[in-house]
N, C-alpha and C positions, 0 to 999 in steps of 0.2 A: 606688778600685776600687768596684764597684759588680756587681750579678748579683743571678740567684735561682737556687737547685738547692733540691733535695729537705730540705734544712738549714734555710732562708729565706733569707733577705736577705742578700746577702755586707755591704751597707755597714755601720759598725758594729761590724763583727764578728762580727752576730748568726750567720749560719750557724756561723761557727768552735764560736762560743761552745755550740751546740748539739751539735755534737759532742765537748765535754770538761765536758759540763753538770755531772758529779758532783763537776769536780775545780774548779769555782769555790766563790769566798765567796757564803754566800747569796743578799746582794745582786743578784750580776750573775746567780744562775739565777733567781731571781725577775722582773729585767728581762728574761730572754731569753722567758721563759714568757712572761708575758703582752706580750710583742712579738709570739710567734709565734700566739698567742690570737687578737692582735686584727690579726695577716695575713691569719688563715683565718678570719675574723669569727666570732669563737664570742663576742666581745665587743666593745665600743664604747666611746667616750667621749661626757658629754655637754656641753653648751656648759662649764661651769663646768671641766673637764678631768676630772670624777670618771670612772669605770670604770662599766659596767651591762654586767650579765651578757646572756643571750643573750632574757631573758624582758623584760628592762628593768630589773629592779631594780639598785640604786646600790648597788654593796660596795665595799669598800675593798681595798688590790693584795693582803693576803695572803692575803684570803675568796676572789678571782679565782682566785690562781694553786692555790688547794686545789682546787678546785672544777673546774677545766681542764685541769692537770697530766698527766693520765691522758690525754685525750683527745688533747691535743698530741705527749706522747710515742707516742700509736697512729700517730700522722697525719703524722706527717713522718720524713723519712729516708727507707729502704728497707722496704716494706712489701707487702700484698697488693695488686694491682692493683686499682683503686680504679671503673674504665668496667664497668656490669654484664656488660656481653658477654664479658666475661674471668669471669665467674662463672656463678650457676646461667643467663643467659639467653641464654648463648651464642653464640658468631661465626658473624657470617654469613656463607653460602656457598652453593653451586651443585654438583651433584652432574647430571653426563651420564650419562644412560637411554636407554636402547633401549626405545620399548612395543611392545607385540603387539596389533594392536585388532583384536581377532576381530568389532566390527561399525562402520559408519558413527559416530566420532565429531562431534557437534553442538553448537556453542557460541553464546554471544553475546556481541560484543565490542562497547565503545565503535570509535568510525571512528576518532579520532585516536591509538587503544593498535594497533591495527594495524600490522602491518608493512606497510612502500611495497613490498615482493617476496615475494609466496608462491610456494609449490612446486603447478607449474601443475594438480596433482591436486585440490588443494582449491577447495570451491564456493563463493561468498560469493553473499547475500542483502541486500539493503536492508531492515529493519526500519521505519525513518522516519529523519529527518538526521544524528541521533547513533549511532544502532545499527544493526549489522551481525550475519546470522547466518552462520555458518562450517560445514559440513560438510567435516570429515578423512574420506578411505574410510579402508575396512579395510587393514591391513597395519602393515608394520612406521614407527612415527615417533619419530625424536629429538630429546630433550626435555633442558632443563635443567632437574632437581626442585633448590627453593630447598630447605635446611638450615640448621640449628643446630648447628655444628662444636663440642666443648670445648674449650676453651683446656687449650695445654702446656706453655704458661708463666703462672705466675700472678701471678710479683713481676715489681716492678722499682722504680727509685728515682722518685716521682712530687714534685712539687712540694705542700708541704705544702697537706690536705683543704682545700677552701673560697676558694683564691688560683685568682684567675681575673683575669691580667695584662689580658686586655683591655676590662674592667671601667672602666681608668684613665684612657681615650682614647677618640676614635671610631675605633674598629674598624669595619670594614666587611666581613666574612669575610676578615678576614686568618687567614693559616696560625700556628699556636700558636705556633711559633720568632719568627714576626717580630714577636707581640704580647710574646714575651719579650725581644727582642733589644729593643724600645721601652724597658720597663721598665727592663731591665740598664743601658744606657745609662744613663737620668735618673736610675736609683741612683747610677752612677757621677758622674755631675754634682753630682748632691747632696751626695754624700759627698765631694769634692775643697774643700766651702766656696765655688768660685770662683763667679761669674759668668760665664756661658758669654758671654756679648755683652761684656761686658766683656774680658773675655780674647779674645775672638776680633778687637773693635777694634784689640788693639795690634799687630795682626799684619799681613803681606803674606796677603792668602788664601790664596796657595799655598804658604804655610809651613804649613800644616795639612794632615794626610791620615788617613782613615778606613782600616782593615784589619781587615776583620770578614766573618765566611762560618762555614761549617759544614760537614760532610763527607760531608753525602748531602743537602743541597739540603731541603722544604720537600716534603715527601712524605706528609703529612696529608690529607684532602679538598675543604682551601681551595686545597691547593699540586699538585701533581708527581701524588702521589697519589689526588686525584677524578680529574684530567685524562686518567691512562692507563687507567682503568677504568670512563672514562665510558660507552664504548659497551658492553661488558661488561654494566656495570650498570643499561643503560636510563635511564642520568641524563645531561640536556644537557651539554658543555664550558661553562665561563666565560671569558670574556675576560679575566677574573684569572689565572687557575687557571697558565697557562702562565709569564705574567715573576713571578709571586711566588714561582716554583717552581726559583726558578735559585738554586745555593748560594753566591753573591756579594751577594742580596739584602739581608741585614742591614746590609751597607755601604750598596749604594743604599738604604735606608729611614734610616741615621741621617744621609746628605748632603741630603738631600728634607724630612726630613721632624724631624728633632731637630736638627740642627747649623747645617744650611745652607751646608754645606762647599763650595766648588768647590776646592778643592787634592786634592793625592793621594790614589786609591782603590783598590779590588779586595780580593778574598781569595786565598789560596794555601791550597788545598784537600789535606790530608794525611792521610784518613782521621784516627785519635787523637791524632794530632801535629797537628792543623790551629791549634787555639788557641798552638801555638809556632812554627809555620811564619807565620802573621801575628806573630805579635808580632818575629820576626826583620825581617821587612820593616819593622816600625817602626823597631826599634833603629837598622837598618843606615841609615835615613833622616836620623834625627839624627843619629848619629856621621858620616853625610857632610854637614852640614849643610844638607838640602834640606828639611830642616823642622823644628818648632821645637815643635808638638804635635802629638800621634798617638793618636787613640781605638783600642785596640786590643782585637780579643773577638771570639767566638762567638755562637751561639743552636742549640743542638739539641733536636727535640722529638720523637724517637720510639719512644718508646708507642704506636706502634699496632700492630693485629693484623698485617699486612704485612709491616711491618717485623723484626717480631721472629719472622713465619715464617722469615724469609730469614736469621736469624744460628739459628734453631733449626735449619735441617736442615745447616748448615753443622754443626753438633753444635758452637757456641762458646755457648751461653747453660744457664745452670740452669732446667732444666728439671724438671716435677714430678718426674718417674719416675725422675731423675739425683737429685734431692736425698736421694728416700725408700731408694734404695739406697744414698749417700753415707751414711744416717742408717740407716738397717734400722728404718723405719719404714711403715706401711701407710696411715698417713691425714699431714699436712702440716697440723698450728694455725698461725694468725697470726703465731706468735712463730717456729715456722721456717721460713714466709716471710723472715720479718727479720734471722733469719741465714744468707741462701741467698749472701753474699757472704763469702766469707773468703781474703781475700790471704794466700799462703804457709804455709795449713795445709791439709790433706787437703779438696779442692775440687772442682767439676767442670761449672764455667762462670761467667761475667760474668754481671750483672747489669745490665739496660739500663736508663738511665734519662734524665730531661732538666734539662735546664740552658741558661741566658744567664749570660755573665763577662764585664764589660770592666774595662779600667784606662787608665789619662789616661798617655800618657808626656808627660814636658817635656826639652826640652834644659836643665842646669843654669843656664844665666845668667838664665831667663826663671822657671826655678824660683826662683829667690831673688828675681829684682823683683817676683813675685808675691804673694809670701810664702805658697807653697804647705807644705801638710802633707804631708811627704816621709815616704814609708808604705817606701819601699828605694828599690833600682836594680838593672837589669839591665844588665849590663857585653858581654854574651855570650848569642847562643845560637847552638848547634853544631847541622847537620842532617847527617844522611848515609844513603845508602841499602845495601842489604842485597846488593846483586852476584848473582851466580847464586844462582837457586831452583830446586826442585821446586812446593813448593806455593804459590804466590800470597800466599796470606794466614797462612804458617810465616814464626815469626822467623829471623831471619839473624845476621849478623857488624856491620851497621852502629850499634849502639848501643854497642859497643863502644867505638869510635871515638866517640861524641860524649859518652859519660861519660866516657873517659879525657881527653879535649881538656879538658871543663869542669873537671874533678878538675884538672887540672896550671894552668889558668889561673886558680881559685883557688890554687892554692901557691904560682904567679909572681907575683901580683897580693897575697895578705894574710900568704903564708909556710906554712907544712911545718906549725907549730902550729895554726896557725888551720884547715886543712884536716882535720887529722887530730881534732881536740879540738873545734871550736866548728863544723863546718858536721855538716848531714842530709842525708838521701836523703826526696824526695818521690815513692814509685814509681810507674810506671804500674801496677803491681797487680791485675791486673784478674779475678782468681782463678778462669783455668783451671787445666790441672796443665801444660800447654807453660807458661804465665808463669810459674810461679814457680820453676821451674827455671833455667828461661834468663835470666831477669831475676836472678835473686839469683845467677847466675854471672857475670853482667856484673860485678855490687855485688863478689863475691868480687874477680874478678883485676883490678879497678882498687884496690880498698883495698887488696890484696898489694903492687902494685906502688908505693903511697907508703906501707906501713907501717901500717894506719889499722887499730888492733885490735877497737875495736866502736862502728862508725858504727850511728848511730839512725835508725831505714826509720819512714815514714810511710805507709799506703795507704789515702788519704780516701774511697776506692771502698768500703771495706766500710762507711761511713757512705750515700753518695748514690749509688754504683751509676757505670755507667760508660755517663757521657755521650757518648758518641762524640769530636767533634770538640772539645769544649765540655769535656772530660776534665785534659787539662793546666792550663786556666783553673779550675776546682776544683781542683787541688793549688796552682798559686801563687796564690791569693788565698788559701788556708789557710795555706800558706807565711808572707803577711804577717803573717797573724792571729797565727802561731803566735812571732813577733818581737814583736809588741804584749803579747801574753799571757806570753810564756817558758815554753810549756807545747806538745808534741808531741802530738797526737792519739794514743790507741795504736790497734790493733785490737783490737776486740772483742766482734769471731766467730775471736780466734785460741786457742781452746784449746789447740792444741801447732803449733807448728813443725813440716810434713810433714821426713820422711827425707828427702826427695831433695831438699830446700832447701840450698842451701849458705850456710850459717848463721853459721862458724866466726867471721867478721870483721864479722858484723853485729849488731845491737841490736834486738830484737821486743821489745815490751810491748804486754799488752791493754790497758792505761790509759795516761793521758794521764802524758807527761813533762816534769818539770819540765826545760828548757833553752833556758840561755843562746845563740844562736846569731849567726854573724858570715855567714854565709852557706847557701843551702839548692839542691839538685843536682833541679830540676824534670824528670821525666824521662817520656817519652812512647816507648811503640814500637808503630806503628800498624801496621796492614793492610797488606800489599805492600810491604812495607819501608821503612814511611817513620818515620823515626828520630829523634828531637830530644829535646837535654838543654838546659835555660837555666839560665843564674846567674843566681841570685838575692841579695844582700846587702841584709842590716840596715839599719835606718836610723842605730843605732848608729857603723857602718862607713862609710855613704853620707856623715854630717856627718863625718866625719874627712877623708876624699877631698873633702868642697869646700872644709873648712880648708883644707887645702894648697894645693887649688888657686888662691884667692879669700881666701884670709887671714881671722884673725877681725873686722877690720871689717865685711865683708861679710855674716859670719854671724852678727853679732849683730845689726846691721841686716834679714837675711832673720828673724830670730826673732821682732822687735819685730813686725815684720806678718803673722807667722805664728800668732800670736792672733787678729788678728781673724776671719783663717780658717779657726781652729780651735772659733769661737765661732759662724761662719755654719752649719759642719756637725755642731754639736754641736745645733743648732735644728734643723735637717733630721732630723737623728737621732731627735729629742725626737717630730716630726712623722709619721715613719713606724713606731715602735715605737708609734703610737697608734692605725698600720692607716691614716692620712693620706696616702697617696700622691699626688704630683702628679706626672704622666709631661708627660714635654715633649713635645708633639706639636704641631707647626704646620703644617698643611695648608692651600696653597692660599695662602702668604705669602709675599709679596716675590716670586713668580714673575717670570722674565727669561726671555728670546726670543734674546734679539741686539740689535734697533737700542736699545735703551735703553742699551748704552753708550757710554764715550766711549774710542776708540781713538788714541795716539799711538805714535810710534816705539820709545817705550821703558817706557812703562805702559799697562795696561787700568785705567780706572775704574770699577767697577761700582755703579750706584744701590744704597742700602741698604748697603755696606761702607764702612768708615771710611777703609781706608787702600786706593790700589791696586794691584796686582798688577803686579809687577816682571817685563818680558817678559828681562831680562838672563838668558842661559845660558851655565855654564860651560863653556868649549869645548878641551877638551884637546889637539885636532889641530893646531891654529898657525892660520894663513892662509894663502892663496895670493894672491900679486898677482896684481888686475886685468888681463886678459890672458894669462896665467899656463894651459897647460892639464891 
């Protein structure tokens, strides 16, 4: 797995690790510190590997992490919006006037600020080449006066201060999400140990496929967003600005431009479910075996004013004026910015914020020639939608259905104990007062219905905010985390459980829980009814099912080489807990047309792939003879 959110770096564990900072041994909150130090560069290494602070001086990790401790914990997670325009210096904007010009207004314009059509009242002048003078008559003219709007929302979950993804690569105005979805990837790389060419040699190419997108597209001012308010805004279109704004794009940037994929693509676009609705299309790829590895993730990046007008006057985000009377406060400090997210206690909107998540699937047989570091497996993910509505974006009845499917296909697949006793809920959480009602009613009548007296809820949203598409990829990559560690995140902006939570059969803690787990219920209920729960199991669980399947020759043989891969990304590790990033970007390599390959009846060979690409397709209809009509 690999990502960045508001936490840092998923590879590692470090985001995990940042959200249960208190409940580690020193050690690893001293590693996390100064990992996330020297993400948001507040320090460096120098040749020798020693530490220097932000002035240059040489201290040693425990002078570091005193010394920065404060500032990391201000600057990551959920906090105050961090772009000055969200503070004292305001969003800009446009404000329609009517004047009254009681005489001949007279101006002097540059010739190329000019409009190509005035209103045939007005007199223009030539000054000399560049300059133009304008006489408006009297009367009435419509104008748009430029302003300084206040922002009414202040938080949201931002990536920690001073990380700036496209730092790592040549960027070229690319839009934030896809400079994330770069990153996320090559974390994800990194962190699997493999060799990405190497692994990609042993394969048919189109046994590989990327499934990666987002849920509102690339809506910043490199993306969707310059584009539609170019003319608006007096600023040209870009010939970018239109294909990098399409919410499939992080697919096409990691086939182009990180992997070099030609096998299967696209995303499946789900509002909050989107990060499960791709990963389904992965699953279902393997398990039919039309592929053999699957990059599967998001990239959502919105933070901007725009955007988070449009979930404000929908009335679903925390909003100042919502917090201060949630609180019966008259002014909003930093610190309750920071806890403007609270899943399942007395609430009164999400919290937006941004995030990139992928993860590597393998089909098992290629997992173990590998000898990959097998982090779980997903067995299952369940989608279904909501049926009749009233309001669009009001929850429904379909997440019902895809938590009880996942609940019962853990109890077929590990037993009645294992359900009831060793798995969790990872919620979508997203703390309005519609979620936590409806959602911890779903949690109630599926644990009623197998018995399940006090299953333990997770809601990683009150640490990083609620990334949109990119949302269910922040619970199961914490999911893993929380399998590697034996430790649940708690919440903690939950000072009490709201009354109208239905609580009776579930488990809230503000701190982190120590537990053993055999499986974890990802759950997602997005916008317009789009619904999805995934299973998730332990690795624990996952090496038990390959015993079986593959015996232990096999797995002691996948073990013996799953050292060396556990040595390759424990270096990568070392490397980017040092703020050493290397994003895999190849632009402009290996580029193919057509006639450079070599076509026969039943293989394409493509220059630069090792192995080629099997034209053979399964064909379930029969044949018809020849003549036949």
């Amino acid at each position: 797995m690999g990502g960045v959110n508001p936490a840092g770096r998923t590879s590692g564990n470090q985001a995990f690790r940042r959200t249960v900072l208190d409940a580690l041994p020193d050690d690893d909150q001293a590693r996390t510190l100064l990992g996330l130090a020297a993400m948001m560069r507040l320090i460096s290494t120098n040749v020798n590997g020693g530490w220097l602070d932000g002035d240059g001086r040489v201290l040693d990790a425990r002078a570091i992490v005193e010394q920065t401790r404060q500032q990391v914990l201000d600057h990551t997670l959920i906090r105050r919006i961090e772009d000055p325009r969200f503070n004292d210096e305001g969003l800009p904007g446009n404000r329609r006037a009517s004047l009254a010009l009681e005489t001949p207004l007279t101006f002097r314009i540059r010739r190329r600020q000019l409009p190509s059509e005035l209103p045939a009242t007005w007199q223009v002048r030539e000054l000399d080449r560049h300059t133009l003078e304008v006489v408006v008559p009297a009367g009435q003219m419509d104008v748009m006066l430029p302003e300084k709007r206040q922002a009414q929302v202040r938080t949201a979950g931002q990536l920690p201060s001073g990380f700036d993804p496209s730092l790592f690569y040549r960027s070229v105005h690319h839009p934030r999400g896809l400079s994330m979805a770069i990153f996320a990837a090559s974390d994800c790389l990194g962190d699997s140990g493999l060799e990405w060419d190497d692994l990609h040699d042993r394969l048919d190419p189109d046994e590989v496929a990327v499934y990666a997108g987002n849920s509102i597209g690339q809506l910043d001012d490199e993306g969707w967003g310059g584009l539609i308010k170019s003319f608006v805004s007096g600023k040209r279109a870009t010939s970018k600005q239109m294909p990098l704004g399409y919410g499939q794009m992080p697919a096409d940037f990691l086939n182009a431009y990180v992997l070099g994929s030609v096998g299967g693509t696209g995303a499946m676009l789900g509002a909050c479910a989107s990060f499960l609705y791709n990963l389904r299309l992965g699953v279902d790829d393997i398990q039919a075996g039309r592929r053999r590895v699957v990059m599967v993730g998001t990239a959502d990046a919105p933070v901007t004013p725009e955007i988070i007008e449009g979930f404000r006057t929908m009335g679903a985000l925390a909003d100042d004026d919502s917090l201060k009377a949630l609180d019966a406060l008259e002014l909003l400090t930093d610190l309750d910015y920071q806890r403007a997210c609270r899943p399942f206690a007395r609430n009164c909107g999400f919290t937006i914020a941004e995030s990139s998540q992928f993860v590597m699937l393998m089909d098992d047989d290629l997992a173990l020639e590998t000898g990959a570091d097998i982090l779980g497996s997903v067995p299952a993910v369940f989608v279904n939608a909501d049926g009749w509505k009233r309001s669009i974006s009001a929850p429904g009845i379909g997440n019902y259905i895809t938590l009880g499917k996942a609940a019962t296909f853990i109890r077929d697949m590990l037993g009645e104990r294992a359900l009831r006793e060793r798995s969790f809920l990872h919620a979508h959480g997203t703390s309005t007062p519609k979620n936590r009602v409806t959602e911890s009613h779903v949690f109630d009548m599926v644990a009623r219905a197998h018995g399940i007296q006090d299953w333990p809820v997770v809601a990683v949203k009150a640490f990083v905010g609620h990334s949109q598409g990119s949302a269910a990829g922040d619970q199961l990559t914490s999911a893993l985390s929380s399998f590697a560690h034996g430790l649940l995140p708690g919440i903690p902006t939950l000072d009490a459980v709201a009354d109208d939570v239905h609580a009776d059969r579930l488990r809230f803690s503000s701190t982190p829980i120590p537990f053993i787990a055999d499986a974890a219920l990802i759950n997602a209920k997005g916008f317009g009814g789009n619904n999805a729960t995934g299973v998730l199991l332990s690795p624990a669980i996952t090496e038990r099912l390959l015993r079986q399947r593959h015996g232990e020759t096999a797995i002691a043989a996948w073990k013996t080489r799953r050292d060396a891969t556990r040595e390759q990304a424990a270096a990568y590790h070392r490397e980017a807990d040092s703020g050493r990033f290397r994003a895999r970007y190849r632009f402009g390599v290996g580029v193919l047309e057509g006639p450079e390959l070599e076509f026969s009846e039943t293989h394409i060979h493509i220059p630069g792939y090792a192995q080629p690409v099997s034209l053979k397709a399964d064909n379930p209809f029969g044949r018809l003879d020849d003549g036949d009509a």
